[in-house]
Each structure stands twice: as C-alpha cells, then as structure tokens.
N, C-alpha and C positions, 0 to 999 in steps of 0.2 A: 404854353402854360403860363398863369400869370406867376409874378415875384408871391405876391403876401396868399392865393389858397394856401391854404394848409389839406393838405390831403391825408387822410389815414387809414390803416389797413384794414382791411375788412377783418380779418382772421382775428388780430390780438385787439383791435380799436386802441390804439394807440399812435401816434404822428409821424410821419415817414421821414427821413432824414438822409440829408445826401450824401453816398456815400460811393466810393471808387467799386465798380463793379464789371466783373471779366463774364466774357460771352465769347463759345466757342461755336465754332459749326466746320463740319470737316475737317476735325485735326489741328483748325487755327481758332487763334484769339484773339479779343482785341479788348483795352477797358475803355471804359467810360464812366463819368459819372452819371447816378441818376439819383430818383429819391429810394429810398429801402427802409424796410420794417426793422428795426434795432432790434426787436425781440424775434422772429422770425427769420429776418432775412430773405423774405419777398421783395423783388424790386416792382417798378412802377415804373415800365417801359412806354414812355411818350409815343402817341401815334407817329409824330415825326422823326421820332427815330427807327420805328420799327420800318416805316416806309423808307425813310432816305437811305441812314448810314447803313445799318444789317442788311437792307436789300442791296446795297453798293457791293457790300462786302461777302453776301451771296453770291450777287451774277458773276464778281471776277473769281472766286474760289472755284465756281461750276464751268467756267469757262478756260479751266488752266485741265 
C-alpha cells in the first residue's frame, strides 16, 4: 500500500486511521496495526496480510 493514499470507509466516508487492532481465530489472537474507521471501527485488512501473516497464523493453529 503506498505511504500518502488516503483510503476511506465506505460506510461513514470518512478517512481510515491507523490504529492497533486484535484478530482472533480459534481461541487465539494476535494484534496488529492496520488502518480502521474512527467512527465505525472497520479495519482495512491489506491483501498481504490477509495472504501472509492470518494465513501463517491459520495453518500452525489448524495444524496444532
């Protein structure tokens, strides 16, 4: 993603802002920052996180 988009939420149209956000899946959790809706609190899950870190952290949860 570049440094200056400015990305905004579709729901409130207002500008996402980065902020510490926890993701669970089977019982465990892990945070990370991303961008998030200040009014909402929708995040904005980068494709390369969805593919890297959450699938990392998938295959060893499903494999324990």
């Amino acid at each position: 993603m570049e440094e200056n988009k400015i990305m905004i939420c579709g729901k409130c149209n207002v500008e996402l802002e980065p902020a510490k956000t926890y993701f669970s899946y089977l019982d465990h959790s892990f945070d990370t920052d991303v961008l998030r809706c200040p009014k909402c609190g929708l995040p904005f899950v980068p494709e390369e996180l969805a593919n890297e870190r959450m699938a990392q952290v998938e295959m060893s949860l499903e494999d324990k």
